[in-house]
One Martini backbone bead per residue (centre of mass of N, CA, C, O) as a GRO file, in nm:
protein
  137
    1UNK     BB    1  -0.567   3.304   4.931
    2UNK     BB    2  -0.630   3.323   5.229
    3UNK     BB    3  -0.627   3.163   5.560
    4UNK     BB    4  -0.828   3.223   5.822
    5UNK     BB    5  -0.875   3.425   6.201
    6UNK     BB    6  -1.143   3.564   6.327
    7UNK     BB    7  -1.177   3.780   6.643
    8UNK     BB    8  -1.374   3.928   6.870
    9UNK     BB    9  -1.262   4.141   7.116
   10UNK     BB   10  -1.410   4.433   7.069
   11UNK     BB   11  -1.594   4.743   7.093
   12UNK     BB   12  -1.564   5.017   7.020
   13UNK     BB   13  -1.602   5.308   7.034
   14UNK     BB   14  -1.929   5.407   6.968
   15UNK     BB   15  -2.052   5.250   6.797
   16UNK     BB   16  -2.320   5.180   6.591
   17UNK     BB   17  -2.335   4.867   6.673
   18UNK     BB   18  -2.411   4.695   6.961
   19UNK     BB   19  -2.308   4.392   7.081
   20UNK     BB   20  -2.436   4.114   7.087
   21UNK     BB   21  -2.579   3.838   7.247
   22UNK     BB   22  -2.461   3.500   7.250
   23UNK     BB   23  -2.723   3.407   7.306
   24UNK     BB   24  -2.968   3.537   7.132
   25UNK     BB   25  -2.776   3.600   6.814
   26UNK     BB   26  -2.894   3.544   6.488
   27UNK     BB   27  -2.704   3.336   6.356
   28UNK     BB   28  -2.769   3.378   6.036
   29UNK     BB   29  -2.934   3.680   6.054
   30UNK     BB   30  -3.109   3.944   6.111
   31UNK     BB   31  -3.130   4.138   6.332
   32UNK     BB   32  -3.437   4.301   6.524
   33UNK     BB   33  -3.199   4.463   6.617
   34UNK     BB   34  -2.929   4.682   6.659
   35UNK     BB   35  -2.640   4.481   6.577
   36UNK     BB   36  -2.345   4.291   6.630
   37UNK     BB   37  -2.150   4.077   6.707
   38UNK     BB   38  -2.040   3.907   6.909
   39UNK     BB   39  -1.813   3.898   7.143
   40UNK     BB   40  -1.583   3.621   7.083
   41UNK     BB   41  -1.625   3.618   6.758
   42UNK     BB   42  -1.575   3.332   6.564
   43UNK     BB   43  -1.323   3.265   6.243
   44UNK     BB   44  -1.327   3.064   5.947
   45UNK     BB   45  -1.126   3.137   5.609
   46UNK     BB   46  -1.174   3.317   5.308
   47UNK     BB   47  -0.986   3.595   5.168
   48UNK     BB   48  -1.091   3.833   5.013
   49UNK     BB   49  -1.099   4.097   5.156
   50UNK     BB   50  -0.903   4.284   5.344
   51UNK     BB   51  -0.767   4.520   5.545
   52UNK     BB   52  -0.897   4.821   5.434
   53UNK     BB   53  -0.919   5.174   5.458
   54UNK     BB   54  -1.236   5.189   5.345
   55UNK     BB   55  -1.276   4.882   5.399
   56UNK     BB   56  -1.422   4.589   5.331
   57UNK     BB   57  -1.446   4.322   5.435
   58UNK     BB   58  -1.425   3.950   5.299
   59UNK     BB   59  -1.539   3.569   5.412
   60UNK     BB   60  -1.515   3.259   5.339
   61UNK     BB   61  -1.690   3.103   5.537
   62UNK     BB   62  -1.636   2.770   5.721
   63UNK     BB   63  -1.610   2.874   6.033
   64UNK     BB   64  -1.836   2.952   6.337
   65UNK     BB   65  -1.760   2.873   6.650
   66UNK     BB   66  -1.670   2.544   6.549
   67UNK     BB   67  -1.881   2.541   6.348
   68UNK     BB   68  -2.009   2.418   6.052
   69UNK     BB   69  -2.042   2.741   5.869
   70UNK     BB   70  -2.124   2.830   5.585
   71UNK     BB   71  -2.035   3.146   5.434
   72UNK     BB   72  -2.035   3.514   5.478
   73UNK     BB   73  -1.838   3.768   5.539
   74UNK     BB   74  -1.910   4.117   5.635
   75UNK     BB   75  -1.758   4.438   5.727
   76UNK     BB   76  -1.714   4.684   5.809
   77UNK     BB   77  -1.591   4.954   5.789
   78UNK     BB   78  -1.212   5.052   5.795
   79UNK     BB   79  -1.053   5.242   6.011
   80UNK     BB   80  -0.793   5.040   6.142
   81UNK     BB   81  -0.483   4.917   6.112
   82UNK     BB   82  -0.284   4.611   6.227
   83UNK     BB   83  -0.094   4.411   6.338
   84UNK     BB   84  -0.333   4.150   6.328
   85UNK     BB   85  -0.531   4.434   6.344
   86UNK     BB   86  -0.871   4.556   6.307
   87UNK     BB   87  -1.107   4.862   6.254
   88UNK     BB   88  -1.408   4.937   6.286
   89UNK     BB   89  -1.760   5.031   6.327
   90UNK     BB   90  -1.779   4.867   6.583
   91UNK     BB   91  -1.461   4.656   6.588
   92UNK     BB   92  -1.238   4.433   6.723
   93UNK     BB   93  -0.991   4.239   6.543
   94UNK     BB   94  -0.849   3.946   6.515
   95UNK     BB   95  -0.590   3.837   6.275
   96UNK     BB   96  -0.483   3.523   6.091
   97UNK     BB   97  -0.296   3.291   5.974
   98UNK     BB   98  -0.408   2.929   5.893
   99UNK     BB   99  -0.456   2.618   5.881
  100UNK     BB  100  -0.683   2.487   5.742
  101UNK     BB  101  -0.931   2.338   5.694
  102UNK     BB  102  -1.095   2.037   5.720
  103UNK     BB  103  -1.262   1.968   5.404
  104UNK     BB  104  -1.344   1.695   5.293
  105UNK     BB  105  -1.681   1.725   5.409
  106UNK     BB  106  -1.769   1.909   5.248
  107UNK     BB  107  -1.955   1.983   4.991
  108UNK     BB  108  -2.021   2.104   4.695
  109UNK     BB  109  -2.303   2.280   4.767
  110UNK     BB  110  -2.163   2.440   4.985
  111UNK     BB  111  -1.955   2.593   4.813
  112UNK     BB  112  -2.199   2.694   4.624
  113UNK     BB  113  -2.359   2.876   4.838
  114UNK     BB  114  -2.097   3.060   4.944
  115UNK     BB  115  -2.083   3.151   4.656
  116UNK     BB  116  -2.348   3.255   4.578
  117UNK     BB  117  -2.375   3.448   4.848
  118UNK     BB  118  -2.145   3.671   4.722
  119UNK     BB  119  -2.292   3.719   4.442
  120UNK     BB  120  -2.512   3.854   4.586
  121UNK     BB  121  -2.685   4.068   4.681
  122UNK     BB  122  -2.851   4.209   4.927
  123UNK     BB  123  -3.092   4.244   5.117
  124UNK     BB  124  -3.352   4.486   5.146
  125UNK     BB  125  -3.273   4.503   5.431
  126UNK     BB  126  -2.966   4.543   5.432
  127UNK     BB  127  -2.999   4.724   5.284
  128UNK     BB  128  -3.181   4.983   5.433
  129UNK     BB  129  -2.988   4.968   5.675
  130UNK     BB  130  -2.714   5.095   5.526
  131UNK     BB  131  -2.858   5.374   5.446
  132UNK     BB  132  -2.866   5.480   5.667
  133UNK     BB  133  -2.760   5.731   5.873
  134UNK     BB  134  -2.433   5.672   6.000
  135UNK     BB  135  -2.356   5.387   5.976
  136UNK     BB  136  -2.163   5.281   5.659
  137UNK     BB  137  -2.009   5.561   5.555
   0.00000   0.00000   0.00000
């Protein structure tokens, strides 16, 4: 796996769901309106799934904009790829790959949380936005 660095550019032409508010945006939650990631959102981590046309991205995130916030990301459908940059239904990101972060500090417990994370089903709510009609086809 590589360690990577992935940073939303900007929204596609249409997007499926437009970009959140930076103030506002519930990260680390469903927001309560569709919505996708604000623009200038980045992180990094551990890519489990590359940006391969017509898949999911998935990354192993370790940060966050800045802080320590282990977690999963996983990206609407790619819908073209290019040295460095990839696109989706919502949004165009840069990804890069980078030195590792120091986890040092990281616990064994968030490890395995963001382990459990990735292989959890989805929750019903976000199954249920994403079988919606023309969202994530």
């Amino acid at each position: 796996m590589s360690y990577v660095r992935l940073q939303k550019l900007r929204a596609v032409d249409d997007p499926v769901a437009p970009p959140g508010d930076p103030s506002t945006y519930p990260y680390g939650q469903l927001p309560d309106k569709i919505e996708s990631l604000p623009v200038a959102y980045w992180f990094e981590g551990w890519l489990v799934y590359p940006p391969i046309v017509g898949k999911r991205v998935a990354v192993l995130r370790l940060i966050r904009n800045g802080l320590r916030r282990p977690g999963v990301f996983w990206s609407t459908q790619v819908t073209a790829v290019e040295p460095g940059y990839f696109y989706t239904k919502n949004s165009v990101y840069k990804i890069a790959e980078v030195t590792p972060f120091a986890d040092d500090d990281l616990t064994l417990e968030e490890y395995h949380a963001t382990l459990r994370m990735l292989a959890q089903p989805p929750r019903p709510e976000l199954l249920a936005f994403m079988r919606q009609p023309k969202r994530w086809n």
